[in-house]
VEXROLO-669000 format. One record per residue (C-alpha): residue in three letters; x, y, z. Coordinates in steps of 0.001 Angstrom, whole numbers, padded with zeros to 6 digits, always signed. Example, Ala and Ser with C-alpha at 12.3 -4.5 7.8 and 13.67 -1.06 7.14 Angstrom:
<recs>
ALA+012300-004500+007800;SER+013670-001060+007140;
</recs>
This chain:
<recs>
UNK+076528+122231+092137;UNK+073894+120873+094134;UNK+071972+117394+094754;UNK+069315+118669+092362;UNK+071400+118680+089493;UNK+072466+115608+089477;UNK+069634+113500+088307;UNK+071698+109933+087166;UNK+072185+107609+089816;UNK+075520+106361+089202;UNK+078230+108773+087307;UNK+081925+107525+086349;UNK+084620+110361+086034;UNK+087668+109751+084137;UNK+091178+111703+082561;UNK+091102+111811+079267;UNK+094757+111985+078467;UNK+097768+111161+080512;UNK+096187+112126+083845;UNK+096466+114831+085548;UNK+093702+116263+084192;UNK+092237+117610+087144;UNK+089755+114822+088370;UNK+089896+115375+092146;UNK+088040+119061+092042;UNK+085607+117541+090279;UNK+085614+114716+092043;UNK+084827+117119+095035;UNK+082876+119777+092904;UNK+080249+116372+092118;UNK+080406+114513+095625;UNK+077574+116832+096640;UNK+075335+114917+094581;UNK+076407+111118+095046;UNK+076171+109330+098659;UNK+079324+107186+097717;UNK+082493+107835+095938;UNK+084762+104773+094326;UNK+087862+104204+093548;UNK+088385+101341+091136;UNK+092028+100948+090170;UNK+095288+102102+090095;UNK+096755+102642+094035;UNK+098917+104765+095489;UNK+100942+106247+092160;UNK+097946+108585+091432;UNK+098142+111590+093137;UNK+094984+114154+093821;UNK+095066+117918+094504;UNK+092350+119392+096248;UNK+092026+122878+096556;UNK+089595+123889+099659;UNK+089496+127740+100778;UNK+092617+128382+099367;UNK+094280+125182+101287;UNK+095786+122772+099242;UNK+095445+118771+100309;UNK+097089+115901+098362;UNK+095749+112456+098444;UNK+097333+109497+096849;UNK+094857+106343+097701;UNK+091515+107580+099518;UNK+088990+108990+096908;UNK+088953+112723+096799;UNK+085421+112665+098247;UNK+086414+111771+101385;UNK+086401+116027+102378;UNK+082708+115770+102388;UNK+081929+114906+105517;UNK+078550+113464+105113;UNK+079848+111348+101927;UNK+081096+107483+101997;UNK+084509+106558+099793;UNK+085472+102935+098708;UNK+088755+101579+098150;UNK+087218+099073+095624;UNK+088978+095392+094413;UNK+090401+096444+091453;UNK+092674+099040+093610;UNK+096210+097892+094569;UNK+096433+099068+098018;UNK+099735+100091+100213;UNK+098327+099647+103885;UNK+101252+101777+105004;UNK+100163+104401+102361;UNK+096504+103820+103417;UNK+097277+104527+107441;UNK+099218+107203+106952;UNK+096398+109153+104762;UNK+093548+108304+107157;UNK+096131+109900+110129;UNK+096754+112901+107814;UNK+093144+113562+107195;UNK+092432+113283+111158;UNK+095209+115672+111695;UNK+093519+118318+109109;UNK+090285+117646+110933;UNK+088478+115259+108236;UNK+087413+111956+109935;UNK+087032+108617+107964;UNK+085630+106623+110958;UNK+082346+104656+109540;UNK+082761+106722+105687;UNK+085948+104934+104769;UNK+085191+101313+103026;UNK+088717+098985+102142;UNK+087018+096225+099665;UNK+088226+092842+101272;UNK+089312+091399+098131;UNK+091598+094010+097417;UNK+094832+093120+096451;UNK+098263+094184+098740;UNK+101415+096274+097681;UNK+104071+094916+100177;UNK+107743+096567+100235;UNK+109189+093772+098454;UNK+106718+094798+095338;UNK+108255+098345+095452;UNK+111995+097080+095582;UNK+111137+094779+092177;UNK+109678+097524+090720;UNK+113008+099828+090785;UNK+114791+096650+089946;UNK+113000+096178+086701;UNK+112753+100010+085941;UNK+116601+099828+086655;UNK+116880+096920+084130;UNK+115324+098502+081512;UNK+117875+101334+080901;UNK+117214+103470+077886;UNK+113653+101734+077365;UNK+112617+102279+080716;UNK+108685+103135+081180;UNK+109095+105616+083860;UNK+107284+104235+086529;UNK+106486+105882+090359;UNK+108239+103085+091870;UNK+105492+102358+094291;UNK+105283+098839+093279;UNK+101934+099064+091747;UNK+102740+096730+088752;UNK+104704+093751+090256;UNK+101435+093888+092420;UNK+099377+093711+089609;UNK+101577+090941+088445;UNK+101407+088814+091543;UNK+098099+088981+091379;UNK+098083+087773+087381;UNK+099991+085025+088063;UNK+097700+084046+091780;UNK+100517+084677+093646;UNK+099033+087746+095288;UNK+098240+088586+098825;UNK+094702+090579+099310;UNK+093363+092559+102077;UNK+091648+089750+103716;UNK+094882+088082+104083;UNK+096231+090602+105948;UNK+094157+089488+109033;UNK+094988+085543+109031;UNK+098732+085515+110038;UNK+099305+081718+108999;UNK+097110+082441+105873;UNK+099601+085113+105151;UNK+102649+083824+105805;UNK+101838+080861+103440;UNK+101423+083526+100781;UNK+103858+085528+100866;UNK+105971+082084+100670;UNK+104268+081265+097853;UNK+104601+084382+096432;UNK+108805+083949+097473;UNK+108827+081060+095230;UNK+108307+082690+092170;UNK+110840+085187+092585;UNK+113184+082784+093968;UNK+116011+083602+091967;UNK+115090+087375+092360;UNK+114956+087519+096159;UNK+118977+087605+096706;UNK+119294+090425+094927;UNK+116947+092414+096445;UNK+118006+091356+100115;UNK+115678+088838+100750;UNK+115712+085005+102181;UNK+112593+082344+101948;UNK+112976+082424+105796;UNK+111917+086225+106062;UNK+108442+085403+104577;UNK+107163+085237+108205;UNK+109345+088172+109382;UNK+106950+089649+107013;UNK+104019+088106+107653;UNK+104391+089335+111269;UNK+104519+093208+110348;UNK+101791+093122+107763;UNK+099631+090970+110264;UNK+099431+094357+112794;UNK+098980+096518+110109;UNK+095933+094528+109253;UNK+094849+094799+112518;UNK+095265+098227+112202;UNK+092443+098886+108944;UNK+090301+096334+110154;UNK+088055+098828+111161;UNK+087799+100236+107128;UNK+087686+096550+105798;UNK+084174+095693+103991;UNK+082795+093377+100973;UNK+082472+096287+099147;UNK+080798+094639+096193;UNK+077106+094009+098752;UNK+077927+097070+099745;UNK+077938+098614+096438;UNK+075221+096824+095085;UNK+072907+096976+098525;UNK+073478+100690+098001;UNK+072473+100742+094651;UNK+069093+099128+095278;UNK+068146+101738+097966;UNK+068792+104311+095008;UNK+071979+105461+096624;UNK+074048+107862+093884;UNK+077321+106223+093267;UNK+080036+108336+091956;UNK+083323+106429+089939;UNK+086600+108431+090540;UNK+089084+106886+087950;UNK+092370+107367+088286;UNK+095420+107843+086103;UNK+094181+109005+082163;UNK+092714+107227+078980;UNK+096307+106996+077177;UNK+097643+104935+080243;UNK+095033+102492+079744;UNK+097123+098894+079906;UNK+095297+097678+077320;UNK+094297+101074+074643;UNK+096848+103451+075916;UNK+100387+104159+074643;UNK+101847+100310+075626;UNK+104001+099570+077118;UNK+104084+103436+078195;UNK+101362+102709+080524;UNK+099783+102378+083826;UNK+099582+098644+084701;UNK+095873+098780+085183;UNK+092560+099435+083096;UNK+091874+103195+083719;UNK+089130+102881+081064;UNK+087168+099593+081667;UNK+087539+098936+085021;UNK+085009+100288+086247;UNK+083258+097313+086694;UNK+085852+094536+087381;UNK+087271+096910+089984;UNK+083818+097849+091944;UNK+081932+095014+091170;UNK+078802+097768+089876;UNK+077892+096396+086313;UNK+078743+098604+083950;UNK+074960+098408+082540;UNK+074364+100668+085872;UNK+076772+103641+085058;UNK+074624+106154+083182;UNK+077172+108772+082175;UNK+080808+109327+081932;UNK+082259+112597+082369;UNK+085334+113369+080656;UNK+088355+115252+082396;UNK+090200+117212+079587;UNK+092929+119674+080455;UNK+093247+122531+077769;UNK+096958+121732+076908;UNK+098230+118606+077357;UNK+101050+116854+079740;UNK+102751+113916+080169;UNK+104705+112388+083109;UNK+107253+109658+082289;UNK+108604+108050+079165;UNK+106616+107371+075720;UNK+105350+109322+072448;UNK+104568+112765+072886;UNK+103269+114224+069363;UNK+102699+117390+070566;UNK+104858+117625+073006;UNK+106266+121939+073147;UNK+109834+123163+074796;UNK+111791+126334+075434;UNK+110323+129459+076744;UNK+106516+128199+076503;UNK+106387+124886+077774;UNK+108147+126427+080537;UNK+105795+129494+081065;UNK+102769+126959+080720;UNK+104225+124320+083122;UNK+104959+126915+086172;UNK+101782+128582+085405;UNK+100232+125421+085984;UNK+101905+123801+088723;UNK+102901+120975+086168;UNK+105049+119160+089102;UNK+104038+115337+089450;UNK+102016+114982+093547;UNK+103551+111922+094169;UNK+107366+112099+091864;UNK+107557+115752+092058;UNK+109346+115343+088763;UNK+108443+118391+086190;UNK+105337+117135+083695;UNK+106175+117060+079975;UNK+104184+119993+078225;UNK+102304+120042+075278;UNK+099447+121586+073436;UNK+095956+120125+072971;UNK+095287+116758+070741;UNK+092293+116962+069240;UNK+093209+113318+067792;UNK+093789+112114+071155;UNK+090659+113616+072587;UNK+088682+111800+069690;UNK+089846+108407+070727;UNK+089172+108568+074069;UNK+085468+109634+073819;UNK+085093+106948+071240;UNK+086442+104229+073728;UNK+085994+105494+077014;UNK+082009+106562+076098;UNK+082629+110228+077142;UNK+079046+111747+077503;UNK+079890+115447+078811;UNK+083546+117001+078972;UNK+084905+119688+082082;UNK+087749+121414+080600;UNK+090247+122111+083236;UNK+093026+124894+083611;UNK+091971+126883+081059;UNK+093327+130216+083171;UNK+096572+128851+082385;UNK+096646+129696+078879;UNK+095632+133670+079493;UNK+098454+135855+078635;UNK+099338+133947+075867;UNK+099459+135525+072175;UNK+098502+132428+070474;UNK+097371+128776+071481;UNK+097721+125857+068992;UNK+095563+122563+069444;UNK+096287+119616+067190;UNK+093356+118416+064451;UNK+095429+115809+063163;UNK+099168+113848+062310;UNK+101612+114265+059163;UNK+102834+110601+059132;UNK+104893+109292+055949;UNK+103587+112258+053800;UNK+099641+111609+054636;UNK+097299+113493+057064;UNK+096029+110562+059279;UNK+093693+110840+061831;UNK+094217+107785+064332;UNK+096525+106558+067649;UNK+099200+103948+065946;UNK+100064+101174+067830;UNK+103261+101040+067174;UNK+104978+103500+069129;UNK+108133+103979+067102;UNK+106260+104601+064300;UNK+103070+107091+066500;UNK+106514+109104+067524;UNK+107367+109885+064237;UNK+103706+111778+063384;UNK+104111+115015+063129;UNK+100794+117314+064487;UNK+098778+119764+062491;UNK+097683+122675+063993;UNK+095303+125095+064416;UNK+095850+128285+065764;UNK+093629+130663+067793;UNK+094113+134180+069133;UNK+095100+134296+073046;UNK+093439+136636+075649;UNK+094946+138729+077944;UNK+092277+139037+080677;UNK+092516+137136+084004;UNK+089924+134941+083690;UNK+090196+133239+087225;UNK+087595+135370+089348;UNK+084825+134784+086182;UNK+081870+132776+087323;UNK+079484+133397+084553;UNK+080608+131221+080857;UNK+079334+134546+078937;UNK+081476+136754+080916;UNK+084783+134754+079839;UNK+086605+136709+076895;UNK+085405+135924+073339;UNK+088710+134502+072188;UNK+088500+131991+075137;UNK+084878+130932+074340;UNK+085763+130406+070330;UNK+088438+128224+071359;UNK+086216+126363+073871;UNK+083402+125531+071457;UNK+086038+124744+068697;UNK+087085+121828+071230;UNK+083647+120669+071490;UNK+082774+120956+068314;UNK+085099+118236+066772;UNK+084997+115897+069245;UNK+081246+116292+069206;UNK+080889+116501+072944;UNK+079475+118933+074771;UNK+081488+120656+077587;UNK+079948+121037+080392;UNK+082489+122723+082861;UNK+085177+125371+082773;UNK+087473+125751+085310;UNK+089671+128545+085725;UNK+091389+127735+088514;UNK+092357+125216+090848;UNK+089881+125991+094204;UNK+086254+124553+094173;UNK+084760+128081+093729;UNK+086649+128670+089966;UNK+084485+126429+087860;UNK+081873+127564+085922;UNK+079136+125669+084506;UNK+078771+126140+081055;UNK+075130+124029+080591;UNK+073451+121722+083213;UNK+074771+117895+082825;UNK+073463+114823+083395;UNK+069599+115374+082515;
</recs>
């Protein structure tokens, strides 16, 4: 993929299921193209995989296109960020040779995960018991609650001590009765203040107003390039509530970057050819035994940041339908499609037995969304190894039927293939973004 190709200024790039999808290779494969990449929610419980000459790197907070070295990332305002998360990446990349100095961007307004946020969020998971959402305890969604309820603290803070002291004592208050439980006194707000204050001190060299930035960029016909993280169905708002992320991986876009959303030309759909699921909620086509196990080891199915073994399932057609319809999905790059060679047959879901009726729709109600049953259809596997292909006609005919079946009911054309996890294995079915 070269700059050539890429003729839209401003691109967004977002999971369409559960995440895990596969966004940061294509977050990398695209960076050639775009001058600045954006995060624009989420924080540190996304985790992203880059393959690079066979090397494997894992980033949890710094967009993916960050191993370009002629490329800018930005940690926009609508990202949580753990500073401690956020030093420790920038001295990992250093240590593998990438530098961030002047290309690394920490949006001022941002808001802060302090320990204290991860400690309430086992507490609550812990509370929850049986019903319990099956969060990556990194605090991201008391953060996201402090900052609902103006409580929060935000990057900017982190370089006025007395500014931040008062904050975090604000931010005490409302968990007054809470704080005994989790160790904590009123008094240790400036305990805290004082080790957050250096850390500040610390990324004050990354720390921008990344909304001029943005913008000033956009206006000099800079290419801007919108890494979401997380997937569609962990939307807060449209996703499987309250089996969710605790931020808007669809629409955030704009709240989190401050780029109006009148400015993002295309949106390029992440869609892994099975399906899997980390955590708690409905599942309808969730698989186990013998193949979910042979699919999850053949595709690394292991969470980046819990480690925890993914829930397996095959494609939903009915979830892929919904999330082009809300998320605006323009052009689709199918992802891990290797994984399925060897297999005899591969089933993808066109639709839900619910109550004796064929329904075609995401309930809201997730007792009731559990108790759909899928419909599938079912294609012929291929045996060939399809990882070393480069060309889309040279890929086995069973693979291509089931490829353009995809596209065909969702109505969206696919634009990539990959077939395997290193920047080389992705093919390029038809040229995007015209």
């Amino acid at each position: 993929m070269t700059r050539k190709n890429i003729k839209k200024q401003c691109l967004l790039l977002i999971g369409s299921q559960y995440g895990d999808e596969g966004k940061g290779k294509f977050v990398d494969i695209l960076s050639e193209g775009y001058d600045y990449i954006v995060r624009f929610q989420g924080g540190d419980n996304a985790g992203h995989s880059i393959v690079i000459g066979g090397k494997k790197y894992k980033l949890r907070l710094i967009p993916s296109g960050i191993f370009k070295k002629d490329k800018k990332v930005v940690i926009g305002h609508g990202v949580v960020v753990n500073p401690k998360t956020l030093l420790n990446e920038i001295e990992y990349l250093k240590q593998n040779g990438f530098s961030v100095k002047g290309r690394l961007f920490v949006a001022d307004r941002a808001h802060v995960i302090l320990d204290y946020h991860r400690q309430i969020d086992k507490y609550q998971e812990d509370l929850k018991g049986d019903q319990k959402v099956g969060t990556t305890l990194c605090g991201i969604g008391p953060c996201y609650s402090d900052k609902i309820q103006r409580v929060g603290i935000r990057i900017a803070d982190l370089l006025n001590k007395k500014e931040l002291e008062n904050r975090i004592a604000l931010s005490f208050k409302t968990k007054i009765d809470l704080l005994p439980k989790l160790g904590y006194k009123m008094s240790d707000a400036k305990k805290i203040a004082e080790e957050y204050y250096k850390i500040g001190l610390k990324i004050k060299p990354y720390i921008s107003n990344t909304i001029d930035l943005l913008n000033d960029a956009y206006r000099a016909g800079k290419k801007i390039l919108f890494e979401g993280a997380q997937g569609s169905f962990l939307d807060i708002d449209m996703g499987t509530y309250p089996y969710v992320t605790s931020s808007s991986t669809i629409a955030g876009v704009s709240s989190g970057s401050g780029i109006s959303l009148t400015k993002v030309n295309d949106v390029l759909g992440i869609v892994k050819a099975y399906t899997s699921r980390v955590g708690e909620g409905p599942f309808v086509c969730e698989i186990f035994g013998p193949m979910a196990k042979k699919i999850r080891d053949a595709g690394g199915e292991y969470g980046t940041v819990t480690k925890r073994p993914r829930r397996i399932g095959w494609l939903d057609l009915v979830m892929l339908r919904y999330a082009v319809n809300v998320v605006g999905i323009t052009e689709i790059a199918l992802t891990l499609v290797d994984v399925l060679s060897g297999l005899k047959e591969i089933k993808v879901c066109i639709g839900y037995k619910y109550k004796g009726k064929t329904i075609n729709e995401i309930l809201p109600d997730n007792t009731e969304y559990a108790k759909c049953k899928p419909i599938y259809k079912t294609f012929k596997g291929w045996k060939e190894d399809i990882s070393k292909i480069k060309r889309y006609a040279d890929l086995p005919t069973n693979c291509k039927k089931y490829v353009e079946y995809i596209s065909k009911v969702v109505e969206t054309p696919i634009a990539f293939v990959s077939v395997g996890n290193d920047r080389t294995q992705t093919i390029l079915k038809q040229t995007i973004l015209k």
